[in-house]
Structures are given as C-alpha cells and as structure tokens.
C-alpha positions in Angstrom: 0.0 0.0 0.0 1.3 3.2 -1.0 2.4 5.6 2.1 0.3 8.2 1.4 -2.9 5.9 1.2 -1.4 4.7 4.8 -3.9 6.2 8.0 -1.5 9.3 9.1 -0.3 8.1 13.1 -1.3 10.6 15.7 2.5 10.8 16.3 2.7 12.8 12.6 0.3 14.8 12.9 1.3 16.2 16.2 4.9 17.1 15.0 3.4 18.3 11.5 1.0 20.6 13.9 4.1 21.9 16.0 6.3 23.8 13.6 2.8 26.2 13.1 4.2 27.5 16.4 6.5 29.5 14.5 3.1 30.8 12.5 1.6 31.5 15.5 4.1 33.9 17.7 4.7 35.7 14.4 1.2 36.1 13.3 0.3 36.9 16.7 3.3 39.6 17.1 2.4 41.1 13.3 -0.9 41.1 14.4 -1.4 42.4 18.0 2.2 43.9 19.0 3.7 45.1 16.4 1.6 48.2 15.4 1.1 49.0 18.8 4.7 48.9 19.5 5.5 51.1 16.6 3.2 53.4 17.3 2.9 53.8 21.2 6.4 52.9 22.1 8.4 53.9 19.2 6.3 57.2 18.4 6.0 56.2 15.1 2.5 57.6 13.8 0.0 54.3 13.1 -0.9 55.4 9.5 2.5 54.8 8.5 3.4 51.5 10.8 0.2 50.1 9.5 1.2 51.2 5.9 4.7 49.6 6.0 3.4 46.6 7.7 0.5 46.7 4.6 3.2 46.9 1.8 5.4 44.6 3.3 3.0 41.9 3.7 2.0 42.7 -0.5 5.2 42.3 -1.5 5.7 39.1 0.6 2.5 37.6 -0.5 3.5 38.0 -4.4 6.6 36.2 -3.4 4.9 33.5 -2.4 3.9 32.0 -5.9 7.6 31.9 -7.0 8.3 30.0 -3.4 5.4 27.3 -4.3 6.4 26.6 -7.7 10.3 26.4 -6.8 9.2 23.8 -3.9 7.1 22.0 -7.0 9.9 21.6 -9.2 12.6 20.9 -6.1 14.1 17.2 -6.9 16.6 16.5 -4.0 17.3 12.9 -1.9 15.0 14.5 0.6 12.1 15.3 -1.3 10.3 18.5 -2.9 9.4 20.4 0.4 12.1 19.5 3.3 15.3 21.3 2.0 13.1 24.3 2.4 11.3 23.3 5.4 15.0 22.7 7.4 16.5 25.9 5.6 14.2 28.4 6.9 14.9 28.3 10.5 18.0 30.1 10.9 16.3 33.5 8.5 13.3 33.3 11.0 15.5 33.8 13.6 17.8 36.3 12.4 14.8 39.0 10.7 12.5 38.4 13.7 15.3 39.7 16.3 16.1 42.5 13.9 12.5 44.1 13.5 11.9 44.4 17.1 14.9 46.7 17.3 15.0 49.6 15.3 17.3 52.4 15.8 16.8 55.3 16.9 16.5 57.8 13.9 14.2 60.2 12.1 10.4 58.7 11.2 11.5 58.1 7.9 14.2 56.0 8.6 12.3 54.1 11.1 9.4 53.7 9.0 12.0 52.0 6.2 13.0 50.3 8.3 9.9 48.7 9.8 9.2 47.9 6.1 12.1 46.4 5.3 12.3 44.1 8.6 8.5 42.9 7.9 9.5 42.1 4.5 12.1 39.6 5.3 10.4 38.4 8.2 7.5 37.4 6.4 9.8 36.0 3.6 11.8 33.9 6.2 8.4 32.5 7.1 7.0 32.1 3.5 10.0 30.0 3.1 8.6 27.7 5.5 4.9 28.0 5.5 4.5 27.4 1.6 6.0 23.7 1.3 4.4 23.1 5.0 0.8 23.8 3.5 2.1 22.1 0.7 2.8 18.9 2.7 -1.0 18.8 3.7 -2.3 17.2 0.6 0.3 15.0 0.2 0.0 13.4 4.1 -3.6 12.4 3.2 -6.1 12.3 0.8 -8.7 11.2 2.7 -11.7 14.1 3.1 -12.0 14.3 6.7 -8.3 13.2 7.9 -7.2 16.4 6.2 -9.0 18.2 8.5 -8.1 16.2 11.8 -4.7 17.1 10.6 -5.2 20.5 9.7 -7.0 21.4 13.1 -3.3 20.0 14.8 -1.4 23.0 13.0 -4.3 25.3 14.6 -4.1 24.3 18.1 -0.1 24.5 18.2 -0.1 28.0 16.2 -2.5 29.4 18.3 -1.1 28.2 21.3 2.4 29.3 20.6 0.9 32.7 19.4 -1.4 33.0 22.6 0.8 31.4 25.2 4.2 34.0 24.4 1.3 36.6 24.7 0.6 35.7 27.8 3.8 35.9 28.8 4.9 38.6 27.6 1.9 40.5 29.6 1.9 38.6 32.4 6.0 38.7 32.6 7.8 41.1 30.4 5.2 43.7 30.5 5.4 45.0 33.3 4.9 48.2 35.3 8.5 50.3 36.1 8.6 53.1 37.6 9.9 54.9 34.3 7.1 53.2 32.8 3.8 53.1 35.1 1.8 51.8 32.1 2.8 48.5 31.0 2.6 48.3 27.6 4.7 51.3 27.1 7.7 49.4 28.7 10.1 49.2 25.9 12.2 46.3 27.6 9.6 43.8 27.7 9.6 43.5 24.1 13.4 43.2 23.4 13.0 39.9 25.4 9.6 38.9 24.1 11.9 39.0 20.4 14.6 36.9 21.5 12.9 34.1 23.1 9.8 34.2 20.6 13.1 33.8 17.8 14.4 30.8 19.1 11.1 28.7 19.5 10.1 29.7 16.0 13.4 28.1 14.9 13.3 25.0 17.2 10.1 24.3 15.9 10.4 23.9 12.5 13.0 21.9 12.9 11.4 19.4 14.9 8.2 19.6 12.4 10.5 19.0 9.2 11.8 16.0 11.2 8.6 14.6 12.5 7.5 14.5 9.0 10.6 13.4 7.3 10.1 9.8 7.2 7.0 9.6 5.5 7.1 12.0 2.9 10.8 11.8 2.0 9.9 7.6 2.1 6.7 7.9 -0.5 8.4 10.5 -2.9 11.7 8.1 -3.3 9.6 5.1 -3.9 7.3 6.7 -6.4 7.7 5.2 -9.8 7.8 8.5 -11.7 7.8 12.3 -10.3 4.7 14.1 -10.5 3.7 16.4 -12.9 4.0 20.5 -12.3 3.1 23.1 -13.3 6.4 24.8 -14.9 5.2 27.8 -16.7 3.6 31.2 -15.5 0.8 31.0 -17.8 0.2 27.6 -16.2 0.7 29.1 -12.6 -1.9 31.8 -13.3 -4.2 29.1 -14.8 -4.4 27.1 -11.6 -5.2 30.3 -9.7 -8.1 30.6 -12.1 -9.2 27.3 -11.2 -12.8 27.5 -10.4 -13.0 26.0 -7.1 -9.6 27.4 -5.7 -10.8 30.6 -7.0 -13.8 30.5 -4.9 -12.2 29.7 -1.6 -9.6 31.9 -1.9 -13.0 35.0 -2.3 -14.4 33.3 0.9 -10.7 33.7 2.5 -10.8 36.8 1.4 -13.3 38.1 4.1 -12.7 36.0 6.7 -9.2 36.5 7.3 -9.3 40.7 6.8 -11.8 40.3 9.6 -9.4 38.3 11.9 -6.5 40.9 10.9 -9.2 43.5 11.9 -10.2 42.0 15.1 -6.3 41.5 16.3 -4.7 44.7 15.0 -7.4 46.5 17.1 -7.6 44.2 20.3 -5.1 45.8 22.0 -6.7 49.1 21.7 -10.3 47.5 22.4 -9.5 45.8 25.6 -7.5 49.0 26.9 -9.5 52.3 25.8 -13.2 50.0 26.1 -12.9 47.5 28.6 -10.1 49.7 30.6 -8.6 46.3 31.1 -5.0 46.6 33.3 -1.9 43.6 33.4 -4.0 41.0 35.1 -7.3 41.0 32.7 -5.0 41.1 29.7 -2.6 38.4 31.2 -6.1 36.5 31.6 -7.6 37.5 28.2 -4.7 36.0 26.2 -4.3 32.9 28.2 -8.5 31.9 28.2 -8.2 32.4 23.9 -6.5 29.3 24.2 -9.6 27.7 25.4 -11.3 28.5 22.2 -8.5 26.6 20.2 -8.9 23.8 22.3 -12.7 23.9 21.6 -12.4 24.7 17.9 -9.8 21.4 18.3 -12.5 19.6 19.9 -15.4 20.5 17.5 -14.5 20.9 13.9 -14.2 17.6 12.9 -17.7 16.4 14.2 -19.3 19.9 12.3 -17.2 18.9 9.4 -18.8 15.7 9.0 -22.4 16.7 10.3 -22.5 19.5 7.5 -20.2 19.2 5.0 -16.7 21.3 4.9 -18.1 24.5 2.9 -22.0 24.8 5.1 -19.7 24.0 8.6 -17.5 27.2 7.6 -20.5 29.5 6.7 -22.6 28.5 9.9 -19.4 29.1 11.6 -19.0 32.4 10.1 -22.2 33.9 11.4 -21.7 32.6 15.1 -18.1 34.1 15.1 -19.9 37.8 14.2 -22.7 37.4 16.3 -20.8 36.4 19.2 -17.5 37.9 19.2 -19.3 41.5 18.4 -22.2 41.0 20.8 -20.5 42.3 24.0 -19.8 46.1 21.6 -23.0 46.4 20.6 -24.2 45.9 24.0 -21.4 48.5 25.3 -22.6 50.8 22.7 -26.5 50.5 24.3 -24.8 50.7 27.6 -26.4 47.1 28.7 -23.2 44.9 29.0 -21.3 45.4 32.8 -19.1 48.1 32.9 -15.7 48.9 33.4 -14.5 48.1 37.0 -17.3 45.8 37.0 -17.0 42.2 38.7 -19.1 40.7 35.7 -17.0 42.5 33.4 -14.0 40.0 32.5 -15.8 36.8 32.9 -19.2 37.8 30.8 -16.5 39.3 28.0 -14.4 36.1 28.0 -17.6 33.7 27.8 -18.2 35.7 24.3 -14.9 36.1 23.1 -13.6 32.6 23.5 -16.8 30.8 21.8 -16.8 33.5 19.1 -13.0 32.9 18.5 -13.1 29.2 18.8 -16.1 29.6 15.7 -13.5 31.6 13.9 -10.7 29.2 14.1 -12.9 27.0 13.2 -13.5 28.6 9.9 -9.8 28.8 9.5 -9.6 24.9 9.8 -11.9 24.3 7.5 -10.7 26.7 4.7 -7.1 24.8 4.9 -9.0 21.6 4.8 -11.1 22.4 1.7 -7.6 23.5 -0.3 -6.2 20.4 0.3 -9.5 18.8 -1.6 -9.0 21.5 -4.3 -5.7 19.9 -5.3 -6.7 16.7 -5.8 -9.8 17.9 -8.1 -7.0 19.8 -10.1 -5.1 16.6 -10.3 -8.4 14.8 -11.5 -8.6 17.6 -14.2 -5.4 18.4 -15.6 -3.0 15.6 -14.4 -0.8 17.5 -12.5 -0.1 17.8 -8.5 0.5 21.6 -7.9 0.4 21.9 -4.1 3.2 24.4 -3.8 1.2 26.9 -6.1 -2.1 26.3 -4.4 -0.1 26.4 -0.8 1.2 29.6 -1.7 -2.0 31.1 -3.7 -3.4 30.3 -0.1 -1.0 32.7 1.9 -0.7 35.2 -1.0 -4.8 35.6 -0.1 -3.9 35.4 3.3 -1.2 38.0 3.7 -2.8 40.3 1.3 -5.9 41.0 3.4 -4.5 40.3 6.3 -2.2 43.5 5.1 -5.6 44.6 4.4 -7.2 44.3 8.1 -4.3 46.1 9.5 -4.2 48.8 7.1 -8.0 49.5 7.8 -7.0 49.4 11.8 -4.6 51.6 11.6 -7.1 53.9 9.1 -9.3 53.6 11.8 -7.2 54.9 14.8 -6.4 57.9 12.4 -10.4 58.2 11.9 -11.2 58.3 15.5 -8.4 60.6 16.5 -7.2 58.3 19.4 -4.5 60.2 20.8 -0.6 58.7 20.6 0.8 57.1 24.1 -2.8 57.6 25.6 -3.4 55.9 29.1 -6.7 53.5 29.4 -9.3 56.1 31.1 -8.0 59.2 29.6 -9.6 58.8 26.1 -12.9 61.5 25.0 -16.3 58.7 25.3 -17.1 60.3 22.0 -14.0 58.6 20.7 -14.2 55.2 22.3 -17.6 54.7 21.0 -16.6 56.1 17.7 -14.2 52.8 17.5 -16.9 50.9 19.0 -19.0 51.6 16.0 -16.6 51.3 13.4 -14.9 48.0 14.7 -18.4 46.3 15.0 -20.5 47.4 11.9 -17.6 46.6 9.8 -17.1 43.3 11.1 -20.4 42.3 10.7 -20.5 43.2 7.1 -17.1 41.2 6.2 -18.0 38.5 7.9 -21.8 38.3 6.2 -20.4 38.4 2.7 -17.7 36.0 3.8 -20.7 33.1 5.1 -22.5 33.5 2.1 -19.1 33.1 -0.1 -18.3 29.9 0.9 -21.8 28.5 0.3 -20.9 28.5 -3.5 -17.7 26.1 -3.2 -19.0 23.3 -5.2 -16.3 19.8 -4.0 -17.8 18.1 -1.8 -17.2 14.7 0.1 -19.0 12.0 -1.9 -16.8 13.8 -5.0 -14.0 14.1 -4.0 -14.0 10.3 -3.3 -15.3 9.5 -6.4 -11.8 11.6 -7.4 -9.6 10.0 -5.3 -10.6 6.0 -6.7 -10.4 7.8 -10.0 -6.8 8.7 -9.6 -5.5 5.8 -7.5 -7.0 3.7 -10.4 -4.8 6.0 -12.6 -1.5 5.5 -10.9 -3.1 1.8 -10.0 -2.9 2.4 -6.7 -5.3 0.7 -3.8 -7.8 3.2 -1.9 -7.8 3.0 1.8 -11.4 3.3 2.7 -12.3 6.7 4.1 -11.7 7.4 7.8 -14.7 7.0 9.7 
C-alpha cells in the first residue's frame, strides 16, 4: 500500500501541527504587538506603521507564488518540500530579532526600516509555510483526515501565538517606575523577540523532522515524479481554477476580519474594557480555550455539515458572538468597566466567538487540500506548492488589508498617541466601538455566504480520489470514519 494511502499516526500529525508554532508567535506579534509597539512605544505615527506593515505583507505575498512553484519543481534525496522546510529556521530567527529593534533615527528612517524588517520576516516564514501547507495534501487524501490534521497546526499556532502573549503580559510587561503603564515598557519586548526567535526556529526543525520519514519515504519510492506546473501562464491558470478561486473570495473576508479583530484588540480591551496587566494576562491565556474547543469541534461539524456549510454556519456565530459584548457596550447594557461581571461575561463571548473563527480557519485549509486533488483529477498534474502559496498570497494580502484599515481607523477616531486607558474622550471610544463592530459584521456576512458556492464536496471528492488511484493503480484506503 502506498504511504500516502497509509492512516496518518497521531505521532505525525502532532509534530506536522508543531512547527505552526512559528506561524503562530509571528502572526500573533504582526498582528497584536507590532503596530502597537511602533506606534505607542516607538512614536511612530500608526498610519505609516500600519502602511509599511501593509506593503510589506503585498510584496511578501506576491513572493509567495515563485516560493510554491520552486518547492514543486525541487528534486533532492529529501524530497520536494524539506530542503526548504529545514532551511528556513535560521532566517526566521535572524529577521524576527532585527525588526523588534529599530534604531533610533528620524520617522523616515524608522518607517524603512519597519518595512524592510517585515519584509524579510514574512519572507523567512514564507519559506517555511509554503512547502508546509504544501505537505498537507500530500500526508492524506482522505476528506476528513485532512482536516483532523489540519486542526493540529491550529491548536499548536494558536497556542504558541497566545501562550508568548501571555507571557509577555503577564511577565515582560510589566509596570516600572519609568514606565507606570505596561505596555509602554520598551524592555519587555526586546526579550519577548529573543525568546519568541528561538522557539520559532526549534520548531520547525522538529516539524521538518517529525514529518521526514513519511514524505521523504513515498516520494523516493514513487515510480515517476509528478507532474508540475512549470510555466507562469500555467501558474496563473491554476489560480483561475474555479473551485480554488472560490475559496480563496471566501478567504478573502474572513481573514481581513481576523487581521481586523487583532490589530485593534489591544486598543479594544484598553480604551473600552479599561482592562490593566492582570485581565489582559487572563484574556490571552483563556483564547486558548477557544482553540482547544475549535480542536474539539470541527471535525464532528465537518462531518455533520459538509466542509463548505460548517465554515458559513461558523461564520455567522463568530460575528454574532465575538461583536455582541460592543453592541451591548454601545447601548450601555453589557457590565461596565471596573465591573466584577465584566471580564468573565466578556471572556464567555470572546472565547466561543473565536473558537467559531478558528474554526473557519480549519476548514478553509482543509477544503484546499480537496481543491488539489480535483486539479489533479482535471489536468494531471499535482501543484500543491502553487495552491499552498496562492493560499498565503490571499492570506497575507488581506491580512495587510485588516491592518491597514485598523490603523485607518485609529487615524479616523483621533485616538491620541501614548494615551493611558481612562484618559480617552467617550465620543472617541464609541466612535471605535462603532466602526470595529459594523464593519465586522458586514465582512464576515459576505464571507458566510461566499463559501456556500464552493462546489467539492465529500462523496466527489472520493469518487476523485478512486479515479486517480486507479490511474497511478494504486489501492484506496477506505475513508476514515
């Protein structure tokens, strides 16, 4: 029996789920710290940190395409995907140390140098993330394995993302007395950089060994290497592919929501919620429940409803819960600040809404490893790198996208720079109240009803599968039940 027709062990997918750690503390830092820290502690205004962090995730993202096809068309001893996989760790480490330290210097010159930084950082990722997606398809084809697999790389990323966050407010954000409000303390992020470096490298280390046997095994056995695609006209093509083409617009919204929601958190939970070290130490540590749940919960949704209805129903709870506790702020009905109720009724919201989202996140990885078998069915060719990196092209471009509009939005309201929670006008907390919340609701409404129009489904993609194993005469493993 072929290797990848083989169940994948638990042991695999664990190790396969544990180099998204490096994913995790970086998307976490891009997203939550890193325009904050540019902007409140550096001084640098937030319409140009969240412009530089914009262009640099673009540019990144349009790298990504060269990155998949070059891991397509990589023949080495090792495989197509692990000479990247095991050469990417030392450039994590090395860009992610140097963009939490900028000099000190005119705003120009800091603001190139932001962009820079966040260019090669993302880069040093890409390097990684592309043939790591890539792998997915190529672990297992069976429908809902993919997406017990999938759901391991969002449990470790978001616990590597949430549990450095925690510690870095719990720990290395801490009150001084030449910096009474925490998250001004510059110190506390020169350390978060160093030890959040180090753990991105050792994990994708261990996840390009965890999954070197079996990959490295099937592609030295294979009879003949697969089929790419080589040109650019045929890149383009398979991002023209009907179904991909479809996720990707459902992508679209839901992950400019999510670089929405965590660009403005930080500003959210201290301006509205007035939250000090202890509820934010809390906050970011009780997220992690909601990846555990989404863990827990997926794959029994996934099956009940189908991949594409699970990730629209999902959809909708996310924006009905995780906006509910603003809208109730805004009619002055949810506890207020200072409030016992406060923290625990917010949390409650927050951590089911999230654990939704991540959901949808699962699912969207899932369905993308199903689009590259149906392009295999089509046009004979296995093009995971291009599809892997189409994926985080669309993901890095609106995630660019939901920080440029945060940062648009904190130049809308008028917060001031280096304001202390409490000392904000009402008139402009509610103004981001507003904002933040209708626009949410909107994204993530055209984003449910997006992914009711991706058309693979289960029953077809087995019927695909048998198709091609009969091709390569190959036996089918029955699907997982």
């Amino acid at each position: 029996m072929s290797v990848l027709t083989d169940p994948l062990p638990t042991r695999t997918k664990v190790l396969y789920g544990f180099g998204s750690i490096a994913y995790g503390i970086k998307d976490n830092g891009f997203a939550t710290f890193l325009l904050f820290y540019y902007n409140q502690v550096i001084g640098l205004r937030a319409d140009l940190v969240s412009l530089a962090i914009a262009i640099a995730l673009f540019v990144d993202a349009f790298i990504d395409p060269v990155i998949g096809q070059l891991t397509d068309r990589t023949r080495t001893k090792i495989g197509r995907r692990h000479p990247w996989l095991y050469a990417s760790a030392i450039p994590i480490c090395i860009t992610w140390l140097l963009l939490w330290h900028p000099p000190e210097a005119s705003e120009m010159v800091q603001f190139f140098y932001l962009l820079g930084f966040a260019i090669l950082v993302r880069l040093a990722l890409s390097l990684n993330e592309v043939p790591a997606l890539a792998l997915l398809p190529e672990l297992s084809r069976d429908y809902h394995d993919r997406t017990a697999i999938t759901r391991y790389r969002y449990l470790f990323g978001w616990a590597g993302g949430l549990l450095l966050m925690f510690f870095a407010y719990a720990v290395l954000l801490v009150p001084t007395e030449e910096y009474p409000d925490a998250l001004l303390n510059a110190d506390g992020y020169t350390t978060y950089a160093i030890i959040g470096a180090f753990v991105m490298a050792f994990a994708v280390l261990v996840a390009a060994r965890g999954t070197h046997k079996r990959i490295v095994t099937a592609y030295n056995e294979a009879d003949k290497l697969p089929q790419t695609s080589e040109s650019l006209k045929e890149i383009f093509s398979t991002f023209k592919f009907r179904p991909f083409a479809l996720l990707m617009l459902a992508g679209v919204f839901a992950y400019t929501n999510q670089g929405i929601i965590f660009a403005l958190s930080p500003y959210l939970l201290t301006h509205v919620w007035l939250f000090g070290q202890t509820e934010l130490s809390i906050y970011s540590l009780t997220l992690f429940i909601a990846a555990i749940i989404a863990f827990l919960i997926v794959n029994y949704i996934s099956r009940r409803f189908g991949k594409s209805r699970s990730a629209c129903f999902m959809v909708v709870a996310s924006i009905i819960l995780g906006t509910a506790p603003y809208w109730l702020y805004l009619a002055r009905l949810f506890p207020e600040a200072g409030s016992s109720f406060l923290l625990p009724v917010f949390l409650v919201f927050i951590i089911l809404g999230t654990a939704c989202g991540i959901c949808v996140l699962i699912l969207t990885m899932s369905m993308m490893a199903d689009v590259t078998d149906a392009y295999e069915y089509e046009y004979g060719k296995r093009s995971e790198g291009v599809f892997a990196s189409g994926v985080w092209l669309m993901q890095k471009s609106v995630g660019a996208l939901g920080i440029l509009f945060a940062g648009l939005i904190i130049a809308v309201v008028q917060l001031p720079d280096k304001a202390s929670p409490g000392s904000v006008d009402p008139a402009i907390v509610d103004n981001l109240v507003w904002i933040f919340a209708s626009l949410t609701v909107v994204i993530g409404l055209i984003g449910a009803w997006t992914f009711t129009l991706f058309p693979l489904g289960e029953q077809d993609h087995n019927d695909r599968v048998a198709e091609i194993a009969k091709a390569a005469a190959l036996p089918v493993r029955p699907p997982v039940s």
